[in-house]
Steps between C-alpha positions, in 0.01 A plus 500: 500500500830490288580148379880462369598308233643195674123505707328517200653205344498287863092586428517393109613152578283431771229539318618324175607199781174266382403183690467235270231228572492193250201354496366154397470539158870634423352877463642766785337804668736770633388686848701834625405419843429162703155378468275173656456166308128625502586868371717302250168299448238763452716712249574189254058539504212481752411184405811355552523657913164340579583183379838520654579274862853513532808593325832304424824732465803311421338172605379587833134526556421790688230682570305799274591737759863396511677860338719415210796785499786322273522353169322135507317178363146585553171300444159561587331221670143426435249245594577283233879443633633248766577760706273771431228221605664416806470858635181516420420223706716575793275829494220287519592329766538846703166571391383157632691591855287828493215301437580281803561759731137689388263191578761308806686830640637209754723317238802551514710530187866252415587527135351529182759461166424380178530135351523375191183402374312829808557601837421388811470711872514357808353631816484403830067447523269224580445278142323667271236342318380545113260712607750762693692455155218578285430821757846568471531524071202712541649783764834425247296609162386872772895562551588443123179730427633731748788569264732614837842566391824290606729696685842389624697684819755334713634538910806461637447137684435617847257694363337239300494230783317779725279584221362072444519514872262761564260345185498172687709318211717258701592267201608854367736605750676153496562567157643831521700394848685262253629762319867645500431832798624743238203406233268712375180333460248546219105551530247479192128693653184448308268777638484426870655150494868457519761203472796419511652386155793613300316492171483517214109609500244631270453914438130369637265257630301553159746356315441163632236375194406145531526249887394256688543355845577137455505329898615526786694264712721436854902658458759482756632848557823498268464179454606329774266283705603591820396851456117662513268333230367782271170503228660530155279675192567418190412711189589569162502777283499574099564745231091464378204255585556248205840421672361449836207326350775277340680423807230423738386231189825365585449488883243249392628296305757476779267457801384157213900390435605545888606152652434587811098483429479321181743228631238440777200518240645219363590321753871465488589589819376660835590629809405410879511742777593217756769345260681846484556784282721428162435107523293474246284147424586398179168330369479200283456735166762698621753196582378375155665792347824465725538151409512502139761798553669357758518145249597701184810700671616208679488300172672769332803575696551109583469348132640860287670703728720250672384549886487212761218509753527522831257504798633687854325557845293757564699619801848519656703532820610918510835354443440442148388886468771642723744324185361602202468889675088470503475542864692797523360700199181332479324394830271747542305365168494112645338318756680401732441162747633515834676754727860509465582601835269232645496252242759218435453532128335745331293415157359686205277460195740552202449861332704391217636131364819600402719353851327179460568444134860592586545168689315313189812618331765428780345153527775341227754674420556665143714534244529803230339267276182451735433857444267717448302289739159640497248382803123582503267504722090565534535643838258627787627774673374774768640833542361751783333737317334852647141408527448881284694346227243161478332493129292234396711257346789772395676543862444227764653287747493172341601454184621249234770598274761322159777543670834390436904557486760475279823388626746599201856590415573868500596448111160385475330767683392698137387192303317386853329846531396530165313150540315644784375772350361305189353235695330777679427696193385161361242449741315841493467495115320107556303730734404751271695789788739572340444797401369624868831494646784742577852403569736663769838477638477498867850597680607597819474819725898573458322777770419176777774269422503358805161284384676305267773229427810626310697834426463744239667303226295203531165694488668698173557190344251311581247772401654521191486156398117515517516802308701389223223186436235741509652733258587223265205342506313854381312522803370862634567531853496735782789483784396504906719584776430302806318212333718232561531202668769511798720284316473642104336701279205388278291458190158587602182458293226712548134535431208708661156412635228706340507705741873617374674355814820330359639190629804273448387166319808340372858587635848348438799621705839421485695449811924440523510499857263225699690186382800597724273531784358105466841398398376386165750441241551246157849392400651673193686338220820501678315346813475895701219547704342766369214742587206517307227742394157444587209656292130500733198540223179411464339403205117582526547650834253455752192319414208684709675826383482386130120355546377865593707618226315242248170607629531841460689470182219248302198642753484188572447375115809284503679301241324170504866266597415697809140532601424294800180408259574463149187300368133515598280253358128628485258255446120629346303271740540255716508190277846633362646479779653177432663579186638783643647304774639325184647809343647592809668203563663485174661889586612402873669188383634758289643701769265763460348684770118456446146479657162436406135737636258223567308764696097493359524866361494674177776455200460906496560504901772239509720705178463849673637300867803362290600814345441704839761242595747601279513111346658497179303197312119390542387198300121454475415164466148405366292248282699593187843534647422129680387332135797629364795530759508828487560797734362873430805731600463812634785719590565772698727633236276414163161429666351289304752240323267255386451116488839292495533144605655443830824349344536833311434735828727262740784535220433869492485578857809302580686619233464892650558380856794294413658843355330750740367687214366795617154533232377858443175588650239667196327824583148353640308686128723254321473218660267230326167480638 
């Protein structure tokens, strides 16, 4: 063949065209033609491909079979990154659906993605017991041994619905059928199992090195409760054993911290089939706890903060509701008493206190220099939760909350919010949370406007006068469309359960609209009515949220201001018992919290039942201690403290509950003995 020159030279600068990848470290390999992420992989070394689970080219995770043909950002993804993990376990949990489908060919499969902290699948089957989940992580470890390679294909979406309908996939098909028509829809087979999934997946099933199936329990199908109830799987997965080893530590020391079973260990509160599902019984420990609380924050706000106090029914006419906008955007969460089209008057139980305190306010009327007027309230409220949201003491029915509102002058609206967020911030450092929170700015769905109060410009400004304190006050935050209230944006405070579920503790919102809607106004310095600004906040929050919070936080080991026992008197024998009737007297005219084990047992036997209950001080009263009017301390946080007099220990003791001190527990080898 004759090549001319202008052919030759067309030829000459194709091949000198070089793609460019730059990888992680800065350094860049050059490529003459386009090549996978894992061909990329295996010729930076060996090593490097086996270890690899996903790529990331110019920020995008994608999979090691995604081709790279242009000049890029590339990074290999191993086991040991976020997202490297996270395909491996979303392999794993195909490999647990092929493990499924060997030993219950009758399940049916939903969905199976990764999570944060695993993955879970979900399959339409009977329950499955430990024992099918034990059965299962051994047919798991045969596929991983099997070493069958992932291998992705795709079908036009006619095709694909025909091909889940002819494997008897029905969850499947809806799936695909909610796709756009003209999608093509992508398939990841492992030997003779196939699913649908659009990856990113492991090269193989081998490469899945360290799991374990965690439980299983009851999940609506997507999530909603009026669709079929499914068995979800959950797993995890991990780079080695020592990691996974690590982790499933930490499940127990979770499974010891979580409210929902250490609350009830300890008999703080308790649930009754026949009383209903998220009203929990508060028992008298428990109400112990919510009482000194409860005392503390309404002390607070009343005597520092500047609040009045005001009590409100439990319940109002839908009139009130149909006012303040509640019964049109908010009905479906209430209960409602009474049937509006048969029913004279209709009645609810309040959701919220906010419309009642209004009228506190519009009781007298108020001047500019009446304001801010700031109105609190320990109210019960009940909101109509889904009974598959009900938690323990975290999401209920019933619940008891520090709620109040500031009625302010828009001038005052920074200085006002600013207040709010330090009594708040206040509060969870006395608690020793503070640093367990998160902060975010919840705004409005500009998508749904027409679920909320106000135009454009008063969601823009409003939003950005929460944003403004939270930047100024140095707070890291995250923004959330679609968080707000109907009637303004909001501060929320967040903090997770242990098991990683986050939920809003504390929240402050601003709102510049409601007070036109209950007519309430104060008269300006050149006697104007005038609008004001109303801020909604808690300051604790709600106070069966916060107790599971406390629990799981301190594992029950609380600070001793709020132990529902802060004292146990322990007497050797019975003919102590009166002098420690004498010593405990002298602490409960003290204020402090304190009993005395007369029971005929052991000294050894009554010390281990005090520290299995978590009490922080045990005073052993004998011959000695009786001569001299002494008490022998021992602490949860020392052990042994030794002998002081019971003047000392009283001042002591009231001294750290009178400042909530929060003592330091000692590693149990250095505690005194």
């Amino acid at each position: 063949m004759n090549v001319n020159a202008s052919d030759a030279a067309n030829v000459m600068r194709k091949r000198s065209k070089q793609m460019k990848i730059t990888l992680k470290d800065g350094s860049v390999k050059e490529y003459a033609q386009a090549m996978s992420v894992y061909d990329i992989a295996l010729d930076i070394s060996e090593g490097l491909a086996r270890a690899a689970c996903a790529g990331e080219v110019n920020g995008e995770v994608v999979d090691l079979r995604t081709v790279v043909d242009a000049d890029c950002e590339l990074s290999i993804l191993t086991g040991n990154d976020e997202q490297g993990l996270r395909t491996m376990r979303h392999t794993c949990s195909h490999v647990l659906a092929e493990a499924v489908k060997r030993l219950f060919p009758e399940a049916k499969l939903a969905i199976g993605p990764s999570i944060d902290e695993g993955y879970y699948y979900d399959f339409e089957h009977a329950p499955f017991s430990r024992e099918d989940l034990d059965n299962l992580e051994k047919e798991m470890k045969k596929i991983i041994k099997e070493g069958n390679k992932l291998e992705k294909f795709t079908l036009p979406r006619e095709e694909a619905i025909k091909y889940m309908e002819e494997k008897g996939e029905p969850y499947k098909v809806e799936l695909i059928q909610d796709l756009p028509e003209d999608s093509i829809i992508s398939f990841y087979s492992q030997g003779d199992f196939v699913d649908l999934c659009a990856g990113p997946h492991l090269m193989r099933t081998k490469g899945i090195k360290a799991f374990k199936l965690i439980s299983s329990s009851m999940a609506y199908w997507r999530g909603d409760s009026n669709k079929a109830q499914l068995q979800r799987i959950y797993g995890t997965a991990f780079n080695n054993k020592e990691d996974l080893a690590a982790y499933l530590e930490h499940l127990e020391d979770i499974k010891k911290r979580d409210h929902n079973k250490l609350g009830r260990e300890m008999e703080l509160f308790a649930t009754v089939d026949v009383i209903g599902q998220g009203l929990p019984l508060i028992l008298p420990k428990g109400v112990k706890m919510i009482m000194k609380m409860q005392r503390w924050i309404e002390d607070l706000e009343d005597k520092e903060w500047g609040y009045v106090r005001t009590k409100t029914p439990l319940m109002a006419k839908s009139d009130l509701y149909k006012i303040s906008g509640h019964w049109d955007h908010y009905k479906d969460g209430m209960f409602v008493l009474g049937d509006e089209e048969v029913d004279k008057e209709v009645f609810a139980l309040r959701p919220m206190t906010c419309p009642f305190q209004y009228y506190v306010y519009k009781n007298s009327q108020k001047s500019y220099r009446d304001l801010p007027y700031r109105m609190g309230e320990t109210s019960t409220l009940f909101r109509n939760e889904e009974s598959g949201e009900m938690h323990g003491l975290t999401r209920v029915r019933q619940f008891t909350i520090s709620e109040g509102h500031n009625v302010i002058r828009p001038d005052q609206a920074e200085e006002e919010l600013a207040n709010c967020l330090h009594l708040a911030n206040y509060i969870l450092n006395t608690l020793g949370l503070q640093n367990d929170v998160t902060y975010r700015l919840s705004k409005w769905d500009p998508e749904n406007k027409e679920k909320y109060l106000g135009d454009e410009n008063y969601w823009e400004s409003t939003q950005g006068a929460l944003r403004k304190i939270l930047q100024e006050e140095n707070l890291p935050f995250t923004e959330a469309d679609g968080e707000a209230a109907f009637y303004g944006p909001k501060i929320d405070i967040q903090a997770k359960n242990v098991y990683g579920k986050e939920d809003t503790m504390i929240t402050i919102q601003l709102d510049c609209a409601i007070a036109e809607k209950f007519d309430m106004y104060y008269i300006d310095q050149n006697g104007e009515k005038q609008r004001p600004y109303i801020i909604h906040r808690t300051s604790l929050g709600c106070y069966e949220r916060t107790l599971a919070w406390l629990i799981e936080k301190y594992a029950g080991k609380f600070p001793t201001w709020l132990c529902p026992e802060q004292v146990r008197v322990l007497p050797i024998s019975e003919k102590y018992a009166d002098y420690a009737e004498k010593v405990r007297k002298e602490l409960a005219k003290n204020n402090v919290d304190v009993t005395v084990d007369n029971r005929s047992e052991k000294i050894g036997y009554k010390i281990r039942d005090a520290r299995l209950s978590k009490v922080p001080y045990m005073l052993v009263v004998g011959q000695q201690e009786e001569e001299q009017g002494l008490v022998s301390v021992r602490s949860r946080f020392e052990g042994n403290e030794g002998q002081k007099s019971i003047e000392e220990f009283t001042d002591a003791i009231c001294k750290e509950i009178r400042t909530k001190e929060i003592r330091v527990e000692l590693p149990e080898d250095e505690k005194k003995k």
